[in-house]
C-alpha positions as CSV (number, residue, x, y, z in Angstrom):
1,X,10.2,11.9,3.0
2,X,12.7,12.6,5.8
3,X,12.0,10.3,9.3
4,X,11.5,12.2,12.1
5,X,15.4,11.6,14.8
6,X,13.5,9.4,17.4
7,X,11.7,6.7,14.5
8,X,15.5,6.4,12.7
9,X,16.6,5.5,16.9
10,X,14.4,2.4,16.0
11,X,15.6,1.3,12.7
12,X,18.4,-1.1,12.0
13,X,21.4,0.3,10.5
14,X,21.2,-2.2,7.9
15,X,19.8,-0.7,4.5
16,X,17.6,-3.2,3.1
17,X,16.0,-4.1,7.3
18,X,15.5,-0.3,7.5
19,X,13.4,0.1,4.1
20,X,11.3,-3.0,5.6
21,X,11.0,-1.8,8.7
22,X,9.4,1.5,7.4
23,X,7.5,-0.2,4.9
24,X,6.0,-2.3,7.9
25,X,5.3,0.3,10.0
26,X,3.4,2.6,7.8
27,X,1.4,-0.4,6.7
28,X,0.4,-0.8,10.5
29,X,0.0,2.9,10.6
30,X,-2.7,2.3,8.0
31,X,-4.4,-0.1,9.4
32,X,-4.6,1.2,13.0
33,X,-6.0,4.8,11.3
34,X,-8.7,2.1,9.7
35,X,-9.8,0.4,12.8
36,X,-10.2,3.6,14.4
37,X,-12.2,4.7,12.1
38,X,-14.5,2.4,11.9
39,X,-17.0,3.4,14.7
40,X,-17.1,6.7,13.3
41,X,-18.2,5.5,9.9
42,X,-20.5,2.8,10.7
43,X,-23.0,5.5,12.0
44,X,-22.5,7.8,9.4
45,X,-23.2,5.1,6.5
46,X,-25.8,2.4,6.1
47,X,-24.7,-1.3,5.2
48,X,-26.1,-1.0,2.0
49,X,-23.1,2.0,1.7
50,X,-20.4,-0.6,2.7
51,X,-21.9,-2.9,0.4
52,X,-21.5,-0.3,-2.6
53,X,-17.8,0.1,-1.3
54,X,-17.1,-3.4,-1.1
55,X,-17.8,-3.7,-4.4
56,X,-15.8,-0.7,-6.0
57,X,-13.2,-2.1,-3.5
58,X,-12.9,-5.5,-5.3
59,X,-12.6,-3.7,-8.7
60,X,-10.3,-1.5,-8.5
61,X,-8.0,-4.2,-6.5
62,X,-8.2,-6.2,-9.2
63,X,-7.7,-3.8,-11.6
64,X,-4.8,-2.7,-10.0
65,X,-3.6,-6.0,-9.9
66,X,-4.0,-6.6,-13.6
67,X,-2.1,-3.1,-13.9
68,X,1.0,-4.5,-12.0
69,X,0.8,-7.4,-14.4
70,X,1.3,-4.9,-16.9
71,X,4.2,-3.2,-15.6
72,X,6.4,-6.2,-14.6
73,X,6.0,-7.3,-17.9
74,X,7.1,-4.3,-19.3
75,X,9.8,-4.5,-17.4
76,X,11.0,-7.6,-18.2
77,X,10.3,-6.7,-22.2
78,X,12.5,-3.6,-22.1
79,X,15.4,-5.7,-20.2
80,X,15.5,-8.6,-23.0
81,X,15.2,-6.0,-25.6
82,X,17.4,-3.8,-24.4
83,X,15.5,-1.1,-25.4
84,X,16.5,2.0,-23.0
85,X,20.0,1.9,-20.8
């Protein structure tokens, strides 16, 4: 996804800086879009409703989590065995 001229003003010139910066800032992005969105959903849904979503929350986290797992171990398994270049 191409940046937008005045965000790459912001960025360091430096390669890896730049891909952290960006990965920062969308993270923030994400979490300011939350906060703001709380008030709105807090009278829309009861706290039984959060509850329910706290609890798929945790599960698919740690699902995910296990899924990484996976995948870095893959990874390392298909380095020692060589088994695509």
């Amino acid at each position: 996804m191409k940046l937008p001229e005045f965000v790459k003003r912001f960025l360091p010139e430096n390669a890896f800086a730049k891909k952290v910066s960006v990965l920062v800032g969308r993270t923030a992005l994400g979490q300011v879009i939350t906060v703001l969105a709380t008030p709105l959903l807090t009278r829309l849904y009861a706290a039984e409703d959060f509850g329910v979503l706290a609890v798929y929350s945790s599960i698919a986290v740690s699902k995910n989590a296990i899924q990484m797992n996976y995948i870095a171990y893959y990874r390392i398994l298909r380095k020692r065995l060589c088994l695509f270049k």
